[in-house]
C-alpha positions as CSV (number, residue, x, y, z in Angstrom):
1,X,166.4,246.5,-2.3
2,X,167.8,245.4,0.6
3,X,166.1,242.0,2.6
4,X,164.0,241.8,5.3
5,X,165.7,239.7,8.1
6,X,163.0,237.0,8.4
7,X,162.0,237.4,12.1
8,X,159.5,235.4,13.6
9,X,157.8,236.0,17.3
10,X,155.9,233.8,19.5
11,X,152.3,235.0,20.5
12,X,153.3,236.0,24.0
13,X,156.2,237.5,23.1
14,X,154.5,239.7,20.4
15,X,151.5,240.3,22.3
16,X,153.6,241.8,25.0
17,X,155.9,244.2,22.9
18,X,152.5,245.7,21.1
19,X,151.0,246.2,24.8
20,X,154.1,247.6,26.4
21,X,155.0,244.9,28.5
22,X,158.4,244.5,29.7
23,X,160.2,241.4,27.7
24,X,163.8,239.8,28.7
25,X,165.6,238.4,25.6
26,X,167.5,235.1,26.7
27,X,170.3,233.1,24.7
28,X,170.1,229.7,23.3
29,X,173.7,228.6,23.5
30,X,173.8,227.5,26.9
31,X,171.1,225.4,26.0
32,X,173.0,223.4,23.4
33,X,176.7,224.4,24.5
34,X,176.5,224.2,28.3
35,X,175.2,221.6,30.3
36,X,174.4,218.0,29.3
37,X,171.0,216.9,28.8
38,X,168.7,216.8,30.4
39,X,170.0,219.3,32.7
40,X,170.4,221.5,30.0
41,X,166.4,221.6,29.1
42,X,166.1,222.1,33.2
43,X,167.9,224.9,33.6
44,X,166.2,226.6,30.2
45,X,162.8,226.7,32.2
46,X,164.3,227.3,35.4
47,X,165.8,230.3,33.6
48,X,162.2,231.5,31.4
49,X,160.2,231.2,35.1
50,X,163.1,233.5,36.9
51,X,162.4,236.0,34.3
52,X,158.9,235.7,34.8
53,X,159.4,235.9,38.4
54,X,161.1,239.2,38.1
55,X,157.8,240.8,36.4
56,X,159.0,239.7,32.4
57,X,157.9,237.8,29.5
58,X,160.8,235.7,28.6
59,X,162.0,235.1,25.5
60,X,164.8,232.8,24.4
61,X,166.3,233.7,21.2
62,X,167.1,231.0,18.5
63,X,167.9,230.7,14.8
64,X,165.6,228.1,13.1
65,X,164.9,227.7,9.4
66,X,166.5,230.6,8.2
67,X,164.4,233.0,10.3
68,X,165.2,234.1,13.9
69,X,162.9,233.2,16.7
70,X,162.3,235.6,19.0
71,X,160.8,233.1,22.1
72,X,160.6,229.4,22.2
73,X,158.5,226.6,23.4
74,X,158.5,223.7,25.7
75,X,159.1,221.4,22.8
76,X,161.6,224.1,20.8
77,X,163.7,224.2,23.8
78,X,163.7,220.3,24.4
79,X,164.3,219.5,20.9
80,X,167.7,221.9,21.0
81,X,168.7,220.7,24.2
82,X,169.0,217.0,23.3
83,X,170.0,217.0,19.5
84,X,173.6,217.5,19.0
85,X,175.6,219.2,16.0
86,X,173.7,222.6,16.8
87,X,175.9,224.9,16.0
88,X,176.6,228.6,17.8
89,X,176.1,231.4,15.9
90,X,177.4,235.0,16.9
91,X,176.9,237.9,15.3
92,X,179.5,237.8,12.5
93,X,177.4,234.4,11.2
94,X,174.1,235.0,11.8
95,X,173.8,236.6,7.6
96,X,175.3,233.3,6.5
97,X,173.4,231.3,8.5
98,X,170.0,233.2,7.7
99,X,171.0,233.0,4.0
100,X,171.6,229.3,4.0
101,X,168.2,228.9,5.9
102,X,169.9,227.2,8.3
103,X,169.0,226.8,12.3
104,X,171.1,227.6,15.3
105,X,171.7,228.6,18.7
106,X,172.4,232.4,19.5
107,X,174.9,233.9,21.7
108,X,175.5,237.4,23.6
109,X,176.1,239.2,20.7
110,X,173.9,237.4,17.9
111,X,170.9,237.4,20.7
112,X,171.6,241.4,21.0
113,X,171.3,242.1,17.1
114,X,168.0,239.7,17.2
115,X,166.8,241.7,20.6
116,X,167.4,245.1,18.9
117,X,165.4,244.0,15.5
118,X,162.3,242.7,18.0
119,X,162.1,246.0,19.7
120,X,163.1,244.2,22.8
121,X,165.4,246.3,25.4
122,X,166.6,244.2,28.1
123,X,168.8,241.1,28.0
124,X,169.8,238.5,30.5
125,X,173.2,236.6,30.9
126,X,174.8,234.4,33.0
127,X,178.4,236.3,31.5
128,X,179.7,238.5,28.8
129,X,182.5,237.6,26.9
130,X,185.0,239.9,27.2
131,X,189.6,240.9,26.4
132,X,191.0,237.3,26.7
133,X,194.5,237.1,28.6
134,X,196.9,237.6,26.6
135,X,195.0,239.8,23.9
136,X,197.7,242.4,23.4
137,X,199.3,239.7,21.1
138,X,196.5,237.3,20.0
139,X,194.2,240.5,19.8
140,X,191.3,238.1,20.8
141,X,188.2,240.4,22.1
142,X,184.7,238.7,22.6
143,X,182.1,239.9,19.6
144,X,180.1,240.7,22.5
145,X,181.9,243.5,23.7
146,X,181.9,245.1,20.2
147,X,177.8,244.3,19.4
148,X,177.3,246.3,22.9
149,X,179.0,249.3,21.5
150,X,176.1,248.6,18.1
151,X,172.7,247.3,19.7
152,X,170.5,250.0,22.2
153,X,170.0,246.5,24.4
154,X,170.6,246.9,28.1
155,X,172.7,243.3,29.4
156,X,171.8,242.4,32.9
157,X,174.8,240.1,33.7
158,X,177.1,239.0,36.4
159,X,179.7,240.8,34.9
160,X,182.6,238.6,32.7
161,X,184.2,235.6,33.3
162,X,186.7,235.3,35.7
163,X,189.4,233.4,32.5
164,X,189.0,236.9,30.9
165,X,191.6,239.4,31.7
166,X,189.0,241.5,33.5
167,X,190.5,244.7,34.0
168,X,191.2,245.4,30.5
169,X,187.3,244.5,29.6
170,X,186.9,247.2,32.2
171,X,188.6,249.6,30.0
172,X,187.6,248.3,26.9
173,X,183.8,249.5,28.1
174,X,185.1,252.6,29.3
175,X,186.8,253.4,26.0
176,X,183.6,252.6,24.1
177,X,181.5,254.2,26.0
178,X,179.4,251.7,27.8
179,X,178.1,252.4,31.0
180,X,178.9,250.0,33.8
181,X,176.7,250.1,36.9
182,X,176.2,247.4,39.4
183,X,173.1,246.8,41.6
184,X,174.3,245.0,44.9
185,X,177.8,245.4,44.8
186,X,180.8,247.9,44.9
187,X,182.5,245.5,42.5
188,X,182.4,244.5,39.0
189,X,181.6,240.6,39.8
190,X,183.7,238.2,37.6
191,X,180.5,235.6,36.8
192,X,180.7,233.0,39.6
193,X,182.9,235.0,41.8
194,X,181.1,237.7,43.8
195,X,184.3,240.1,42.5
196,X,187.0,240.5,40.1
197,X,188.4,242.7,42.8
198,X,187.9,245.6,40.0
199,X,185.6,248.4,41.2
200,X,182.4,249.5,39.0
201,X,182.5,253.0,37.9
202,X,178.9,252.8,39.7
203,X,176.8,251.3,42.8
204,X,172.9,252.0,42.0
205,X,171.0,249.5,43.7
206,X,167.6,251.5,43.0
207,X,165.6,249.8,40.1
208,X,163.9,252.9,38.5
209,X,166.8,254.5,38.8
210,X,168.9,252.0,36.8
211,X,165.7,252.2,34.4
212,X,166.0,256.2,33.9
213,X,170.1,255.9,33.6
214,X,169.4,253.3,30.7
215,X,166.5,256.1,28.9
216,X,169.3,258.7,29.4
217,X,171.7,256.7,27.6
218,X,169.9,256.4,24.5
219,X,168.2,260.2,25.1
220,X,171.6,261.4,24.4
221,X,171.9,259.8,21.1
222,X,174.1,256.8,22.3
223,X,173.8,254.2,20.0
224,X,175.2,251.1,22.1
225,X,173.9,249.4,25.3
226,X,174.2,249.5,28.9
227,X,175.8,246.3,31.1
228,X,174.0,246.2,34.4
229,X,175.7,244.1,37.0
230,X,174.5,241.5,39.9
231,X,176.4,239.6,41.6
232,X,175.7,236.0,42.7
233,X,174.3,235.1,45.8
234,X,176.6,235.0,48.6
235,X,175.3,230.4,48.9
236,X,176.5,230.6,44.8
237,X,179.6,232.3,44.9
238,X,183.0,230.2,44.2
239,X,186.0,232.0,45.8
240,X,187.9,234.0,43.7
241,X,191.6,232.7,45.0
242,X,190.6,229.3,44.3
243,X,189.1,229.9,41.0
244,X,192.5,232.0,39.7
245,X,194.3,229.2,40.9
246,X,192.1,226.9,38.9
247,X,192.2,228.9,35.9
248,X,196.5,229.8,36.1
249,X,196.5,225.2,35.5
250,X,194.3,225.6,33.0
251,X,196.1,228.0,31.4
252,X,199.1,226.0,31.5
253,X,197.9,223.2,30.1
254,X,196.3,225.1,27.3
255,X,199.3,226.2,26.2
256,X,200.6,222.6,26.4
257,X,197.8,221.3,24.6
258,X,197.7,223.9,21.9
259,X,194.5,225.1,22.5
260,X,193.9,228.4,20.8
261,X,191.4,230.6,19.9
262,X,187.4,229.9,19.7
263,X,188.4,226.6,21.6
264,X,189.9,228.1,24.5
265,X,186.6,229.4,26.5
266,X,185.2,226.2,26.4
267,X,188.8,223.8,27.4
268,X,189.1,226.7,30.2
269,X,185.6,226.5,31.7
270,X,185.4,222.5,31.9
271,X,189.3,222.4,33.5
272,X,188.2,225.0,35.8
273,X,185.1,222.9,36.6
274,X,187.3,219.7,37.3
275,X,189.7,221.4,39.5
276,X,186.5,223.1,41.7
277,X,184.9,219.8,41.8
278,X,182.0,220.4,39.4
279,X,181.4,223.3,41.9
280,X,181.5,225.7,38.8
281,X,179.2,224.1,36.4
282,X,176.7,224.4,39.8
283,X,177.2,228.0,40.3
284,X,177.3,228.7,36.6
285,X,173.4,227.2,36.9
286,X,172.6,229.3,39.6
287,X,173.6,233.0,38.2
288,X,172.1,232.2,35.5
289,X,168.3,232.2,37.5
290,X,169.5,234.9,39.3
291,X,170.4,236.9,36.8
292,X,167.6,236.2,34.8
293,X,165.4,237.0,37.9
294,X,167.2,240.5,38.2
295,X,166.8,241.0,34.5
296,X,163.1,240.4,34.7
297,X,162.5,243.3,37.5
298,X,165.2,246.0,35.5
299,X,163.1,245.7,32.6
300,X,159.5,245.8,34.4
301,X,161.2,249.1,36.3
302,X,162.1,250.4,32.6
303,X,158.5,249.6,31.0
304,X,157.2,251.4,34.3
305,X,159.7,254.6,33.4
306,X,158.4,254.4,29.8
307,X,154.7,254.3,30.7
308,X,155.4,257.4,33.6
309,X,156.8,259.4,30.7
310,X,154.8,258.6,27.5
């Protein structure tokens, strides 16, 4: 007999999956792997009340104990914003790290297998993951990108990030099968940048419609997820000429440095940030409230379509 993945909800969170209630599933890394604290702890809440904002129950996604949490508190999200030595887990370590009764802070893809197991159908993100330059020879793709082709989540993101070779994560999705749309732009946006100058395969800026192209989706027997763009406000936005400048040095130095693999995201994204000014790390905060806020109001317009149609 196989084990039951020890899952364990908060009362608001469960109350408001047994009632119907539309619930946005949040990660925890950028909690303990983004900012410093306290502006890490900040930006949590800033983040849960965006959701809530948008018509949502938030619930931030962590791995505690050997159980996953599925929502956390005031003092859960404190406690994992100012201890250090919390490490990530993606998908691929989440059994281990379950097994071990261990804790540990989720990402894209480990907080869509823990979404899908809590019955919960939206997710927010600042960014997916996505092809990294250069992946025809290092062949490194972003587990996120593969766990959206496994888990019926829908992501509500502002698109990838801009040190991903972008157009190949475009056809990556389209190869798999993953519907792109965007709400708010012609454009799929490249995280801080309103544009990765590629153009989604779809504009729908109408909420219940996004909400019955998701149901469609998983009508049809899909058994992957949906990546709903937004793209950051226009005050957010870094441009995109300045950030691919940014990111070419980084690159450079990289290479220099021998920075490889899992490392690279991370050397990439705080070089960037130094080049812009620290302009990055502040527009990184800000999409992800506003994605969170857009996430909230895609999954009230879903739990709407589900309660029109039941």
């Amino acid at each position: 007999m196989s084990a039951a993945i020890p899952l364990v909800l908060t009362e608001e969170v469960a109350e408001a999956l047994h009632e119907g209630r539309p619930v946005v599933a949040l990660e925890s890394n950028v909690i303990t792997h983004g900012l410093a604290h306290p502006h890490n702890a900040e930006t949590a809440h800033r983040v849960e009340a965006a959701v809530r904002k948008g018509g949502s129950v938030p619930a931030t996604i962590c791995v505690e104990d050997g159980a996953i949490r599925v929502g956390m508190t005031e003092r859960d999200i404190e406690r994992f914003a100012s201890e250090s030595g919390i490490p990530k887990v993606s998908s691929r370590d989440l059994p281990v790290v379950l097994a071990r009764g261990g804790r540990g802070a989720t990402t894209v893809a480990s907080s869509l297998v823990a979404a899908e197991l809590a019955g919960i159908t939206f997710f927010a993100s600042a960014g997916l993951g996505g092809v990294h330059r250069g992946a025809a020879t290092t062949m490194d793709v972003s587990s996120d990108l593969i766990q959206l082709t496994r888990s019926k989540v829908a992501v509500v993101c502002a698109g990838a990030k801009m040190i991903l070779d972008l157009k190949l994560t475009m056809e990556y999705l389209e190869t798999q099968c993953v519907p792109v749309v965007s709400h708010g732009s012609d454009d799929f946006p490249a995280f801080y940048c309103a544009s990765s100058g590629v153009r989604s395969p779809h504009r729908i800026d109408d909420e219940d419609l996004i909400a019955r192209t998701v149901a469609f989706h998983w009508a049809a027997g899909h058994p992957g997820g949906v990546v709903v763009t937004t793209p950051p406000r226009a005050e957010d936005a870094v441009d995109p000429a300045e950030a691919e400048a940014a990111i070419a040095d980084a690159l450079e130095r990289a290479e220099q440095d021998g920075v490889t693999g899992q490392g690279l995201t991370k050397y990439l994204m705080h070089a960037v940030d130094r080049a812009t000014g620290g302009r990055t790390a502040q527009a990184n905060m800000a999409v992800l409230i506003s994605t969170a806020e857009v996430g909230g109001r895609m999954a009230a317009a879903y739990a709407r379509h589900l309660a029109e149609h039941s």
